[in-house]
C-alpha positions in Angstrom: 62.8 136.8 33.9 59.6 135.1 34.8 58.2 136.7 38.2 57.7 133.8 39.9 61.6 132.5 39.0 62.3 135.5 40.7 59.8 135.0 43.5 61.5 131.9 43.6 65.0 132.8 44.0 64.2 135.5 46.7 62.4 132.5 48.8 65.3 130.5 48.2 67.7 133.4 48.9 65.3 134.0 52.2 65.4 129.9 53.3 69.3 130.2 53.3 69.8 133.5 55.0 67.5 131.9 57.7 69.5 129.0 57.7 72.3 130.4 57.7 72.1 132.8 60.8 69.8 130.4 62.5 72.4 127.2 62.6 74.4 128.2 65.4 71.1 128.6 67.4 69.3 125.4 66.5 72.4 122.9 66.0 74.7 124.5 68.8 72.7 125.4 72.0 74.3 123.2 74.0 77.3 125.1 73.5 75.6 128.9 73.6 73.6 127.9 76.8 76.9 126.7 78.7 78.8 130.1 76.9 75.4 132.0 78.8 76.0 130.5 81.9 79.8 130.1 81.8 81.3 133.3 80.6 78.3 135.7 81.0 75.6 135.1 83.8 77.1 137.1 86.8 77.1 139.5 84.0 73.8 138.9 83.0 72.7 139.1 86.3 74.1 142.1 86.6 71.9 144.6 83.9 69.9 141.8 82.8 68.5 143.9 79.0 71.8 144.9 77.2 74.1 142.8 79.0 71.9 139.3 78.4 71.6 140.7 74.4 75.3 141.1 74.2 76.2 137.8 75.7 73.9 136.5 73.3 75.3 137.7 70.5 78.8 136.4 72.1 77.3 133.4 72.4 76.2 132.8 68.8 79.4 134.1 67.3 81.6 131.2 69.3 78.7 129.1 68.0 79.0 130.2 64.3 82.6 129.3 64.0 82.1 125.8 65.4 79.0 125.6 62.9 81.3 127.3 60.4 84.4 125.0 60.4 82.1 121.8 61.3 85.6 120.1 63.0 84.9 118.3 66.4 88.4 119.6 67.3 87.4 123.0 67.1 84.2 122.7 69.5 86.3 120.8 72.2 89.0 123.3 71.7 85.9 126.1 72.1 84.7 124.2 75.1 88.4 124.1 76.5 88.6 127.9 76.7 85.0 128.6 78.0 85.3 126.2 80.9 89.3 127.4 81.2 88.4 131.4 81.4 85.0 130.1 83.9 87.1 128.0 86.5 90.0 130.5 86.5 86.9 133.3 87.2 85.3 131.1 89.8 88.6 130.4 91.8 89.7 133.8 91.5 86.6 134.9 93.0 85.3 132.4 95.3 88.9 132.0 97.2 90.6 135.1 96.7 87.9 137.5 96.4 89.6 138.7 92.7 88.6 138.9 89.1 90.8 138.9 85.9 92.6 141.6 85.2 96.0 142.8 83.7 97.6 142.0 87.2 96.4 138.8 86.9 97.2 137.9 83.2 100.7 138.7 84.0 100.7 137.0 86.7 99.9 133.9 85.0 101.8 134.6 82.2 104.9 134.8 84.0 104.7 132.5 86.7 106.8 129.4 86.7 106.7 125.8 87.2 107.4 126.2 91.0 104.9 129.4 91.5 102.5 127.5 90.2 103.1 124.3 92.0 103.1 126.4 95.3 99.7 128.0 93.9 98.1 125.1 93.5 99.3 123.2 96.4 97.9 126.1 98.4 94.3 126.0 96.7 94.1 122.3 97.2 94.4 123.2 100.7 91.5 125.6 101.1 88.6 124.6 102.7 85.8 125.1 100.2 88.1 123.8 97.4 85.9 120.7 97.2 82.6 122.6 96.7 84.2 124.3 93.7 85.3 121.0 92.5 82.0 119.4 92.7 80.4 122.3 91.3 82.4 122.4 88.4 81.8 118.3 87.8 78.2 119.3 87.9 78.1 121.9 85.4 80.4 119.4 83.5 77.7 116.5 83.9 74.9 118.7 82.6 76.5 120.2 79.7 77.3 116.6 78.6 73.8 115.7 79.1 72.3 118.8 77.1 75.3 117.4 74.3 73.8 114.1 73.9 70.5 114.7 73.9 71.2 117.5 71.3 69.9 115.9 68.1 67.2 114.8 69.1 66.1 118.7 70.8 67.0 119.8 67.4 64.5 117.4 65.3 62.1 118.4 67.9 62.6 122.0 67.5 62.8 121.4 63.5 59.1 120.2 63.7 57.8 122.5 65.9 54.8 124.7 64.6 56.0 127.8 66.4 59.7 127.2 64.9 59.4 130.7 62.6 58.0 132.8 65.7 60.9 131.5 67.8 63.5 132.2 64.9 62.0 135.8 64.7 62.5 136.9 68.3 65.8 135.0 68.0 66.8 137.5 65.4 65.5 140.3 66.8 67.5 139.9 70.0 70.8 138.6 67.7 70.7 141.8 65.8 70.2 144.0 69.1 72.8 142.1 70.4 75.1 143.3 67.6 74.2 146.9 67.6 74.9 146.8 71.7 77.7 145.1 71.1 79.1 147.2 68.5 78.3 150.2 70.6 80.0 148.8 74.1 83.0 148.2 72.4 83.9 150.9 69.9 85.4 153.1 72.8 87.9 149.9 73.9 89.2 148.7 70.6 89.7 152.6 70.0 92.0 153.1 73.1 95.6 154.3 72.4 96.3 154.3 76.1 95.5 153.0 79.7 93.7 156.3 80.2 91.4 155.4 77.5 90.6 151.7 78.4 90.0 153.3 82.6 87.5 155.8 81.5 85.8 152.8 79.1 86.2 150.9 82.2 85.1 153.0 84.3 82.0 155.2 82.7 81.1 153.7 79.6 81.4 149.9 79.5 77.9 147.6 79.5 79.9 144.2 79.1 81.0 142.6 82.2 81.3 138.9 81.5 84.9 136.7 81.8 85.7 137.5 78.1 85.0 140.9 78.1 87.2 140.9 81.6 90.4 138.7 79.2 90.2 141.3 76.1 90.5 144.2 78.5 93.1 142.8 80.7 95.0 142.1 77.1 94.4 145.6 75.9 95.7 147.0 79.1 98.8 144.8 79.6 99.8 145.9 75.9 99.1 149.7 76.4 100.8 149.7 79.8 104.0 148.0 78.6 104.2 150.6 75.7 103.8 152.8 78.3 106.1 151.9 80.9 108.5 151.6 78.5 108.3 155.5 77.3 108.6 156.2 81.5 111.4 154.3 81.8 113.4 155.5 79.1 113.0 158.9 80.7 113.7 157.7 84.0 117.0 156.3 83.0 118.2 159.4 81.7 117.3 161.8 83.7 119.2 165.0 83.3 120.8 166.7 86.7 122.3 170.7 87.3 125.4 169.6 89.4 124.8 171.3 92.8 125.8 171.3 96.5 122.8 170.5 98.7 122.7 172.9 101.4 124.6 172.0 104.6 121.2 172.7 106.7 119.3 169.5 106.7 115.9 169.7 105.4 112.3 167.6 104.9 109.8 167.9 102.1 107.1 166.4 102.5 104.1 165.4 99.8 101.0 164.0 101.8 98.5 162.7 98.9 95.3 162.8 100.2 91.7 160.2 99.0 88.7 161.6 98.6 88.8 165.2 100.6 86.1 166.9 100.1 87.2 170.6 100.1 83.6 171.9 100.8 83.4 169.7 104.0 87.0 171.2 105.7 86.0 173.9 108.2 89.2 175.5 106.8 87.3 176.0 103.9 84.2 177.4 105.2 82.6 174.5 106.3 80.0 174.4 109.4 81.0 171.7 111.1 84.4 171.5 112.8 86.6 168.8 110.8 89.8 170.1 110.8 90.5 171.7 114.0 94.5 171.4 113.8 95.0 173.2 110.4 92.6 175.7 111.6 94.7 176.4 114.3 97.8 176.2 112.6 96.6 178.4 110.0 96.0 180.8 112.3 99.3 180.6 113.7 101.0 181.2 110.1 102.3 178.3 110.1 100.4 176.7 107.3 98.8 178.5 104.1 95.6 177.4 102.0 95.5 177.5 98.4 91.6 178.5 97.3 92.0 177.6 93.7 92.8 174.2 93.0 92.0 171.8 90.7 92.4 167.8 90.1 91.9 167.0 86.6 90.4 164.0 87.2 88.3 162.1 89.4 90.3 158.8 89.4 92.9 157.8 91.8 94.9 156.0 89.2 95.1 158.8 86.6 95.7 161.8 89.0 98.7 160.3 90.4 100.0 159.0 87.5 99.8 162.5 86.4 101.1 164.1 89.6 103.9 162.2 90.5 105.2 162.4 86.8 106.6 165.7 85.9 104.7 166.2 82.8 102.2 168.9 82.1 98.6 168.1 81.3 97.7 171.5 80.5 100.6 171.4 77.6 99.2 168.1 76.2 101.8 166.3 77.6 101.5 162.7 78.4 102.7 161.5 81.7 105.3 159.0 80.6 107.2 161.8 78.4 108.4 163.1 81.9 110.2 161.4 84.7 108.8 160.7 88.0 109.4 163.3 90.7 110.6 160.9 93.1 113.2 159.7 90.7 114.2 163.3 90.1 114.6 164.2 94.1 116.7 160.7 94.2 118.9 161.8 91.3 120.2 164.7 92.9 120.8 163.2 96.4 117.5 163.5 98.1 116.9 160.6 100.7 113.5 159.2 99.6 110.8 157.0 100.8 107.3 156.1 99.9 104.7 155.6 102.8 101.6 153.8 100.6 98.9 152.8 102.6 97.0 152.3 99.6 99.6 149.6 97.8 99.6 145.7 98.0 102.5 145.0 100.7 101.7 141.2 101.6 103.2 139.6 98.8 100.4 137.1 97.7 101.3 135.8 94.2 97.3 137.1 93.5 97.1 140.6 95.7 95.7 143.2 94.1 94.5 145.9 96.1 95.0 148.9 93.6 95.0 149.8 89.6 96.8 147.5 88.0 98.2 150.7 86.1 99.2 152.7 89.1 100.7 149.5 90.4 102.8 148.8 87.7 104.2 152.5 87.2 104.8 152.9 91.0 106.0 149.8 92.0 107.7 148.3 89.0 111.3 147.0 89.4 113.0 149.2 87.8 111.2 152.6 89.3 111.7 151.2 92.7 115.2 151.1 92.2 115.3 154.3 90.4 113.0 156.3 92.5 113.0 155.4 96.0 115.5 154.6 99.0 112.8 153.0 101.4 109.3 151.8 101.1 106.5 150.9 103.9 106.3 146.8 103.9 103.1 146.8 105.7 99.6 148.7 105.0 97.1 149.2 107.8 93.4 149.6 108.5 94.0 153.5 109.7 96.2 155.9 108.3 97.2 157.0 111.8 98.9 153.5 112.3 100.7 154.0 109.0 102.7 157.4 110.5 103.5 155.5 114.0 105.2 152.4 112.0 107.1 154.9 109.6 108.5 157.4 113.1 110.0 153.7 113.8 111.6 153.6 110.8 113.3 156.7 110.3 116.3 156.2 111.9 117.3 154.1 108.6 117.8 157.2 107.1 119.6 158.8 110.4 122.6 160.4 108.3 120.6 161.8 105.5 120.4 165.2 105.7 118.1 166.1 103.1 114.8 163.8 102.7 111.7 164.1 100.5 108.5 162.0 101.9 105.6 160.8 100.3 102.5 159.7 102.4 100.0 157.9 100.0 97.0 158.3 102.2 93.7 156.1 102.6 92.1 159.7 103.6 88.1 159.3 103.1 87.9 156.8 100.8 84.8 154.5 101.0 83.5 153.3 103.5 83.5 156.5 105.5 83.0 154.8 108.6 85.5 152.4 108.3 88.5 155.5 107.4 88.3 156.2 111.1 88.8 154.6 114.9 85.2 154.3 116.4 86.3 156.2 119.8 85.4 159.1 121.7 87.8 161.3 119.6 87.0 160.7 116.4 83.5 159.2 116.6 82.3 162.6 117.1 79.4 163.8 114.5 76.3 162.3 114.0 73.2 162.5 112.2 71.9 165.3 114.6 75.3 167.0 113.8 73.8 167.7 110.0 70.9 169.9 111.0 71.8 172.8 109.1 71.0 170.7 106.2 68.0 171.3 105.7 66.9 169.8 102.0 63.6 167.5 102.0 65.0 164.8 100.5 67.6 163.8 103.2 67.1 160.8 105.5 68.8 159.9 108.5 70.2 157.6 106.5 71.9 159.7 104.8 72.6 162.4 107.6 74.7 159.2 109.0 77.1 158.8 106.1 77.5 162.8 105.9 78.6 162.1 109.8 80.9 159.4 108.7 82.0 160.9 106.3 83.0 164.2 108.4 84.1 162.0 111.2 86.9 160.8 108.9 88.0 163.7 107.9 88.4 164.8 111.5 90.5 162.1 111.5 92.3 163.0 108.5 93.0 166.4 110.1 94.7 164.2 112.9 97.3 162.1 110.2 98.1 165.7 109.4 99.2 166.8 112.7 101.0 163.7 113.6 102.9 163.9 110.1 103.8 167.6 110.8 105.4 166.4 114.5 107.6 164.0 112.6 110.3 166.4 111.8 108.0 169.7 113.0 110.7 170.9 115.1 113.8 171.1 112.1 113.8 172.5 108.6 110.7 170.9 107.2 107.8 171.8 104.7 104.6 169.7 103.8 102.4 170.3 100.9 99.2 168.0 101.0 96.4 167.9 98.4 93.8 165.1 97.6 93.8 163.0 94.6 90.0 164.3 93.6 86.8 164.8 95.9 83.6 163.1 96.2 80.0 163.4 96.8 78.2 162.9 100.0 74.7 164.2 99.5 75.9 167.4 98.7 73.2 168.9 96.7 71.6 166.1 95.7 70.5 162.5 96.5 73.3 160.7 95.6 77.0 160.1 97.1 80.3 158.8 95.0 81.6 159.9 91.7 80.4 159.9 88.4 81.5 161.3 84.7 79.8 164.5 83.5 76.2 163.4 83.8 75.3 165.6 86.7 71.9 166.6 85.8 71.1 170.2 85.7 74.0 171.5 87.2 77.5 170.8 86.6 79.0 173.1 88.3 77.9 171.5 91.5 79.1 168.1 90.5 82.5 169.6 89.2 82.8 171.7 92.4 82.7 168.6 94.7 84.6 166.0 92.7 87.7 167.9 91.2 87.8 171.2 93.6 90.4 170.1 96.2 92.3 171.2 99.5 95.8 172.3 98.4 97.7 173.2 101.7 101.2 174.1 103.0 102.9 173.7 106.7 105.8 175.4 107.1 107.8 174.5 110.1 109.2 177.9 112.1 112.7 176.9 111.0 111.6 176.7 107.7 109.9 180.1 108.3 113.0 181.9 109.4 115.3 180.2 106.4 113.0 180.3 103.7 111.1 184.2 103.8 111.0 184.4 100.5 108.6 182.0 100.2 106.7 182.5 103.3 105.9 186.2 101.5 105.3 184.4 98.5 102.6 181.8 99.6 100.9 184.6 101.4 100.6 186.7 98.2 100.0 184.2 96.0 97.1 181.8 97.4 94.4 183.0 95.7 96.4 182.0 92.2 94.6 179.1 90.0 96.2 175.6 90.9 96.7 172.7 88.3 97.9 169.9 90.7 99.8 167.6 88.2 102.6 170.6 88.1 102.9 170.3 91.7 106.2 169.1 91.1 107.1 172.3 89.9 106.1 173.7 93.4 108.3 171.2 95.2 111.1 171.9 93.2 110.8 175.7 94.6 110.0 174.1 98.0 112.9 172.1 98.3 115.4 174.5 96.2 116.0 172.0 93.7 117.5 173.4 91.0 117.2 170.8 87.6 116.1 171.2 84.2 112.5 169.6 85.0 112.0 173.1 86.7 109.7 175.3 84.5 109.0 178.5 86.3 106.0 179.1 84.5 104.4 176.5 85.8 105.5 177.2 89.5 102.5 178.5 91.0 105.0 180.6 93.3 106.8 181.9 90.8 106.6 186.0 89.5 106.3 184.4 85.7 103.3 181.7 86.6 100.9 180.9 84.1 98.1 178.1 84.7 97.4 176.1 81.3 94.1 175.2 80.9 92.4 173.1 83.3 90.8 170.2 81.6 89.0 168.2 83.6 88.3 164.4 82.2 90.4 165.4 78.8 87.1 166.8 77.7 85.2 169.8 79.9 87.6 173.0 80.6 87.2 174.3 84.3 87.2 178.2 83.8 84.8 178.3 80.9 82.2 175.5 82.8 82.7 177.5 85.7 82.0 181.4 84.7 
């Protein structure tokens, strides 16, 4: 062949590659610019570099179908679902301080004519509705403008001397856009389960924008349903020992914890003096402090998933294989009620205070029904307020002889200062009170949140002592543990949680996140009618602690005998084993740790 036929054949071959990726750009801006600023600019705003490159890319592949099919249809129908996902995005936000997320898909999924009726009726009534309105008309007004004035942009930009510079860059940043891309989403598409899609969520997303927020919440509501499924199947069925409660009335107790720091309890060791009534107590005898535990995660959502199911991390075992706990104390004729301060209790057709995937396995019609005799219908701003509105309460369950509790605490969750009433009790450390601290780097900024942050743990140590009063003078054991820890400028500059990337030292980061407070209070009655275990706990508190087999504990506590029981896994028991401790599915605690 001729060179210059070929010559001529790779310029030709050259002109329609250009043309080809480059048509979405110069014939649908219009469109891309209102996808940018519709779908992707708080996210955009956000991390400006990859996030802007992968909205792009977003941007152009929307554009590339419409360019693609060349039906008007399909642009209005393109345009129909970038200004639908936007408004629901904007209202969501702007009036109910929300974002889209499984909750919210189902939501709108399942709500009917009337729901939706009463929804609207009350948005019409808010007062910035009209703003949103008019903002929306004038995004409306401008992309029509930018529409109509589009082919004459595009003979301009045809023309234009610099028109192969600005199709360079434009490639540059499309194919950047593609590798980000590519790279943000391998770990979502890849997700078999909601634990997957949280830690994507969580630790390894860049994407933020409203479609990123839809394919999420679609992922999720699939997994979860797959899920929930699996836990209710075993929920249904759940096997029971026939057995005579014992005539003696007695009350377990499981306090969950946010947050605690295990490092800043003066139980532990700890300078300052935050928890003044389990010190005292545990010097009474009357309550007994585990040194050894572990949460596996540092996630709310997927530590008590995992710890109120009776499933076994350390044995690879997922926690919808296993019933609930709750459901397994209510099966065999347990009174039981859940005290959440943590849930969504007023009713709102679009509250969402917590995981949508905690919500759903907690709260879901069918494990209500199965799990629990009586809920809290209100939350509060301190936990305190929580335990005074549940001692009212109690006499609903007057002739129950035998009750397990669960207090879902809001513990030391951020903001410190806001976990705790600003009097003269509780407001009690300061910046001044940190001053054996003495690292360079500390400000008094700083010093002020460790003080918070202390100050609410006082008051934590408080909810404990009014919890233990409840039924402090019958039969009655409490075990309380926290869902993870934290950081508060512990050892280094920073406070909050984080995956793995912890600098230099790990151990540090692991120590402060995952090592938790694992504590029992044992009433005197329960003293005198239980020895065995008082000898037990005193023998045994040094042993490793894997909190999602807790249940296996509370079994032993509460003399519950059913076939969930796995004595191996009872951390009281003469045959107790720990499984390995994984912490995040991926980094084991005793080899990290050595």
């Amino acid at each position: 062949m001729h060179p210059h036929s070929t010559q001529s054949m790779l310029s030709a071959l050259r002109k329609h590659i250009t043309e080809w990726w480059s048509r979405p750009i110069t014939h649908q801006w219009p469109f891309m610019v209102a996808y940018i600023v519709l779908i992707g600019w708080e996210s955009v705003l956000q991390n400006p570099i990859p996030r802007w490159l992968i909205i792009f890319f977003q941007a152009w592949l929307a554009a590339g179908v419409i360019e693609l099919l060349r039906w008007r249809i399909v642009k209005w129908l393109s345009y129909a679902l970038v200004y639908t996902l936007f408004i629901i995005e904007l209202v969501l936000e702007w009036h109910f301080g929300m974002y889209l997320s499984p909750t919210i898909l189902t939501l709108l999924v399942e709500t009917n004519g009337q729901e939706s009726s009463e929804f609207l009726s009350a948005l019409f009534k808010q007062q910035d509705f009209g703003a949103t309105v008019a903002y929306i008309a004038l995004l409306i007004a401008a992309n029509i403008t930018l529409e109509m004035g589009r082919r004459r942009v595009n003979a301009a930009i045809n023309h234009a001397k610099t028109i192969k510079v600005l199709k360079g860059i434009a490639a540059v940043v499309l194919v950047s856009g593609a590798i980000f891309t590519a790279i943000s989403y391998a770990g979502l598409f890849s997700s078999h389960e909601m634990n997957d899609i949280d830690e994507w969520r969580t630790h390894r997303r860049n994407p933020d924008d409203v479609m990123t927020k839809l394919i999420v919440a679609i992922f999720d509501t699939r997994l979860s349903a797959s899920e929930m499924d699996s836990a209710n199947e075993q929920t249904r069925h759940i096997n029971v020992i026939p057995q005579q409660l014992d005539g003696d009335s007695l009350n377990v107790i499981l306090v969950i914890g946010e947050s605690f720091i295990r490092d800043h309890a003066s139980l532990y060791g700890y300078p300052l003096h935050t928890t003044p009534f389990m010190d005292a107590e545990q010097q009474a005898g009357r309550l007994f402090t585990f040194t050894d535990a572990v949460s596996p995660y540092n996630q709310t959502t997927k530590v008590i998933r995992n710890l109120i199911s009776c499933n076994s991390l350390g044995d690879g075992e997922h926690w919808s294989s296993a019933p609930p706990l709750t459901a397994v104390f209510k099966k065999n004729g347990y009174w039981v009620s859940m005290q959440d301060n943590q849930k969504s209790t007023d009713g709102h057709v679009l509250s969402e205070l917590f995981e949508f995937s905690l919500a759903t396995y907690l709260y879901s019609s069918q494990m209500v029904e199965a799990c629990y005799n009586e809920m809290n219908d209100a939350t509060y701003d301190f936990d305190g307020q929580l335990i005074d509105a549940y001692r009212k309460q109690m006499a609903k369950a007057s002739d129950a002889t035998h009750r397990f509790t669960v207090f879902h605490l809001m513990g030391q969750h951020v903001s410190f200062n806001c976990r705790y009433p600003h009097d003269h009790t509780f407001n009690h450390f300061t910046a001044d009170s940190t001053t054996f601290r003495k690292e360079q780097w500390l400000t008094n900024d700083m010093r002020q949140e460790i003080a918070d942050y202390d100050n609410a743990t006082l008051y934590n140590d408080d909810v404990i002592r009014r919890i233990t009063e409840l039924y402090g003078k019958g039969n009655t054991v409490v075990l309380y543990l926290s869902d993870h820890g934290e950081e508060v400028y512990d050892y280094r500059p920073r406070s909050g949680r984080d995956d793995f990337s912890y600098g230099t030292d790990i151990q540090q980061g692991i120590r402060h996140q995952y090592c938790i407070p694992y504590i029992i209070w044992c009433s005197e009655q329960y003293k005198e009618t239980h020895p065995d275990i008082v000898n037990r706990l005193r023998q045994y508190l040094d042993r490793p602690v894997a909190i999602d087999n807790t249940c296996q504990l509370l079994f032993r506590l509460a003399g519950l005998k059913t076939p969930y029981y796995r004595s191996r896994l009872d951390v009281l028991s003469d045959d107790y084993h720990c499984p390995p401790r994984m912490l995040n599915d991926e980094v084991n605690y005793e080899e990290t740790m050595r």
